[in-house]
N, C-alpha and C positions, 0 to 999 in steps of 0.2 A: 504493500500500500504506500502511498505519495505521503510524503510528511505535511504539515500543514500547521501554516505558523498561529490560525485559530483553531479549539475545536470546544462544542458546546455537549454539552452532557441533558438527556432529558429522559430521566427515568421511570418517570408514569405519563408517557405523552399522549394523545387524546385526540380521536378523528370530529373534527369540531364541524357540527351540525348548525345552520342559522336558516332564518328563515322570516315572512313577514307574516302576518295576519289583520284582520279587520275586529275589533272587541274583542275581549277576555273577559267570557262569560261562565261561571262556574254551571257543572254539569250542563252544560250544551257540548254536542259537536263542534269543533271550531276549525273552521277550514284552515288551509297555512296556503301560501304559495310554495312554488318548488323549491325544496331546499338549495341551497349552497354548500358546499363541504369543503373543509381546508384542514390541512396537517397542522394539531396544534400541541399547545406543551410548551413550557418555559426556553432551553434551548432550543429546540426548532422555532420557534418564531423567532429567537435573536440570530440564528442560521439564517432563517428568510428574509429579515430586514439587511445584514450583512450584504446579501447578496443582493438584494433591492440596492444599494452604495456601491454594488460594483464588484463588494466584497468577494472572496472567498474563504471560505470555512467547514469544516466534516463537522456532522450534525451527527452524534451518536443515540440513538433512540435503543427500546426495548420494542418487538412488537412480537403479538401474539395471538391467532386466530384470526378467522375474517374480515375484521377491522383492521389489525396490524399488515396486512395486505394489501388494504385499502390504503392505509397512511400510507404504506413505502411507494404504493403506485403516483400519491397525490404529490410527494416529495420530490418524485423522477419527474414529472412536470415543470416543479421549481427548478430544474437541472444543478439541483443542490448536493454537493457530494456527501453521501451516505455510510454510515456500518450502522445495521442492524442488527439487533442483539436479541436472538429467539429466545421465549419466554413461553412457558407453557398459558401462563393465562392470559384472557381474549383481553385485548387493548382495545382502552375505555371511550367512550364517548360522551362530549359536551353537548350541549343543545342551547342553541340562544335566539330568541323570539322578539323582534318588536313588534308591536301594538298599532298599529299604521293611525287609529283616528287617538290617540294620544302621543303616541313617538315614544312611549315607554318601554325600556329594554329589557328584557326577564333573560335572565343567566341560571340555566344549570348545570351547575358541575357535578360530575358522578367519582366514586371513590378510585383510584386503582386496585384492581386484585393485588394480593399477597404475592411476591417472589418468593420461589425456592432457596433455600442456601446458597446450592450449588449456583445457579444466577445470579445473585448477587457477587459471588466470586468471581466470574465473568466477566461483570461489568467492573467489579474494579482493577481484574488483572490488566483488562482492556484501556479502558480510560487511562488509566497513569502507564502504561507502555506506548502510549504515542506521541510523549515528551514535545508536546506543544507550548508554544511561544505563549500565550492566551488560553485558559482552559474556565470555559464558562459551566458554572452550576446553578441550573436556574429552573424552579420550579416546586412543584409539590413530591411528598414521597409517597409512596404503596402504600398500602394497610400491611402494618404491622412491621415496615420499615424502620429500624433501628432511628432515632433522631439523630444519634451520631454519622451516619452514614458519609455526609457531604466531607464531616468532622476527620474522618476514616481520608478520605479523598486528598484534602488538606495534611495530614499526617505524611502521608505517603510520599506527594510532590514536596515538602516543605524545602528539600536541600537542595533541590534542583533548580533550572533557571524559569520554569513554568511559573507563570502571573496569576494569580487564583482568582474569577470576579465571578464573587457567589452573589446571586437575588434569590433569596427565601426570605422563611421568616418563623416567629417561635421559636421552640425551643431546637428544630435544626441551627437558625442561624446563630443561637446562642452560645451553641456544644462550637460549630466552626470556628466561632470568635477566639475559642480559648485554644485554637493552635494558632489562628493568624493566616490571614490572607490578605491578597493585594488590594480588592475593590469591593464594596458591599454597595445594596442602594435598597436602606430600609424609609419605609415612608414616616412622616413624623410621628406618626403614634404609635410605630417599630422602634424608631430610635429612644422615643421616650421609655418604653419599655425596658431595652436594654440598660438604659442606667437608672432603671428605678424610678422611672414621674410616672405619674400621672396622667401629666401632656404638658406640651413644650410650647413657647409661643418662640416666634422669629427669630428673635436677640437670644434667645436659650440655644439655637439650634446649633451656634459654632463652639461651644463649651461643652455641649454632650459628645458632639463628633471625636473636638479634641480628646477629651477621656477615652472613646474608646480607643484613635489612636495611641495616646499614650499609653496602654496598656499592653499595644503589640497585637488588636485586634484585628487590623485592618491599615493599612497605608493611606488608600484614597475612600471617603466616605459620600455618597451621593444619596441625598437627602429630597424625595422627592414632596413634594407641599401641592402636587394636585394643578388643579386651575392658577394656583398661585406661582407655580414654575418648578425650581428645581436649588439646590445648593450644592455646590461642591467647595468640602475642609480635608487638606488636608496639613502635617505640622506648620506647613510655613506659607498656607494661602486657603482665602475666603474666595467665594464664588457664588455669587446669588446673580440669576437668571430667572428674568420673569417671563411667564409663558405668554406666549405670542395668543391674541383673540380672534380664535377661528371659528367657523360652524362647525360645533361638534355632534356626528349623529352614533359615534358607538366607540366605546372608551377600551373595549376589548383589543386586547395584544399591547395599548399604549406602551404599559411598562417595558414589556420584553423589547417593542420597537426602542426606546431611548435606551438599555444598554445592547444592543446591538448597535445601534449608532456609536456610545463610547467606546466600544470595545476595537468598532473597524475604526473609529479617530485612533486610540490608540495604536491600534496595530501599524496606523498610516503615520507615526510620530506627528503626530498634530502636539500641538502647547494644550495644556490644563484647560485653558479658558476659550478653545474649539473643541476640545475634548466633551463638556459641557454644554455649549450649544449646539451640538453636536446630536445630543442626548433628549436635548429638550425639543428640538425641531425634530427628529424623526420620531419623539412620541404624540407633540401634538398635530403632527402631521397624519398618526394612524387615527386619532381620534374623528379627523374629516371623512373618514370612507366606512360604510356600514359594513356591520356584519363581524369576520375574522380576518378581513384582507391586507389588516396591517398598512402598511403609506405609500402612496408612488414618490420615485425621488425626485421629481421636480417638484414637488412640492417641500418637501425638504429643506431642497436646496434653498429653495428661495425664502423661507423661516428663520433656513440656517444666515443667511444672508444679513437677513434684517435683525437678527438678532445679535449680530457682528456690529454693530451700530449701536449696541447697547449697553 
């Protein structure tokens, strides 16, 4: 296999089902229109946005049964480079609905099945033997998935020159914290968590960051605040980025879009401060397109633009 200086980890990933409807009436029939379906999960959408930039990146997925079939097929579409990692149970499906005479969005996520042992060894012998530049972990775990897992992952790389930029959250991304990785991006009531509030308001957010880098948790921390934009702390720089005001019709993949955008600025040695706008223009850029189709990059571009000016 080709070495590759990104690679994304997604280990309960999810053939994501969307679709519209006319009212949401309990016990009636409710017609939908014909669905949509996209390959979804934390790393593969930062995979797909990647490569929306131009990027490249191997997108390591588990799949498993009829749907795990279906994902690998939708992926060969994105002409996304792939390893798939067979898994005895059937790979999960989302379903997401809007409401067309409201514009109200309904998300449902389903659990992953359990992995085997023996799978799970698999995927970590796998993962850390591809000794990538960039190694993204992003996402949700299985049922009955150890919380340390991501923690496991971060152990393993720690001596090596692999850059660790985990997006989870709870108690995975807490176990991670205490070996230390390169890039986290908890949203503010993640980061509050982390060090004990409550919740955090704006001026709080570059003293929680720094704690946890001082602690060796994380190097660069990306603080995302929603409609309000994004932050990036780390020891020796502040970065507040407010998000650009677009028509947003579906909030689905935002996240995973803006660290796929840091991760290919990074990969492309962009500076801290396009690293960030960077981030922030390819998530509010997914927010403009319905559904799971994450952002086109002229739209991006031009976010990422105007917010060069800012």
């Amino acid at each position: 296999m080709n070495s590759f200086n990104i690679v994304t980890l997604t280990v309960n990933p999810a053939v994501d089902k969307s679709t519209h409807l006319k009212g949401l009436v309990p016990e009636q029939k409710i017609r939908c229109e014909v669905p949509r379906y996209d390959a979804g999960g934390g790393g593969i959408n930062v995979s797909k946005a990647i490569s929306r930039l131009g990027g490249v990146s191997l997108a390591v997925f588990t799949k498993g049964g009829p749907t795990g079939i279906m994902l690998e097929n939708l992926l060969e579409k994105e002409t996304i480079p792939t390893k798939a990692i067979e898994v005895q149970a059937w790979t999960r499906e989302s379903f997401i609905a809007v409401d067309d005479n409201t514009n109200s969005q309904y998300r449902f996520g389903f659990p992953g099945a359990a992995l085997l042992e023996g799978e799970v060894q698999i995927i970590l012998d796998t993962i850390v033997g591809l000794n990538a530049k960039f190694l993204v972990l992003s996402g949700s775990l299985n049922e009955g998935l150890s919380a340390g897992f991501y923690q496991e992952i971060a152990q393993r790389v720690k001596n090596t020159n692999t850059k660790l930029i985990v997006d989870t959250s709870g108690e995975a991304l807490k176990k991670v914290l205490e070996t230390g990785v390169y890039l986290i991006k908890p949203n503010v009531g993640e980061l509050a968590k982390l060090v004990g509030k409550s919740h955090l308001e704006l001026n709080d957010i570059n003293d929680a960051a720094k704690e946890i880098i001082n602690k060796g948790g994380a190097e660069i921390v990306v603080v995302s605040l929603g409609p309000q934009g994004a932050v990036l702390v780390t020891k020796d720089v502040y970065e507040y980025v407010p998000a650009p005001n677009v028509l947003k019709k579906s909030t689905v993949g935002a996240g995973d879009s803006m660290v796929g955008g840091m991760t290919w600025a990074l990969s492309q040695n962009k500076s801290l401060k396009e690293v960030i706008r960077w981030g922030v223009a390819c998530g509010s850029a997914a927010t403009m397109n319905e559904g799971t189709q994450l952002f086109k990059k002229e739209d991006a571009e031009r976010l990422f633009d105007w917010l060069m000016t800012k």
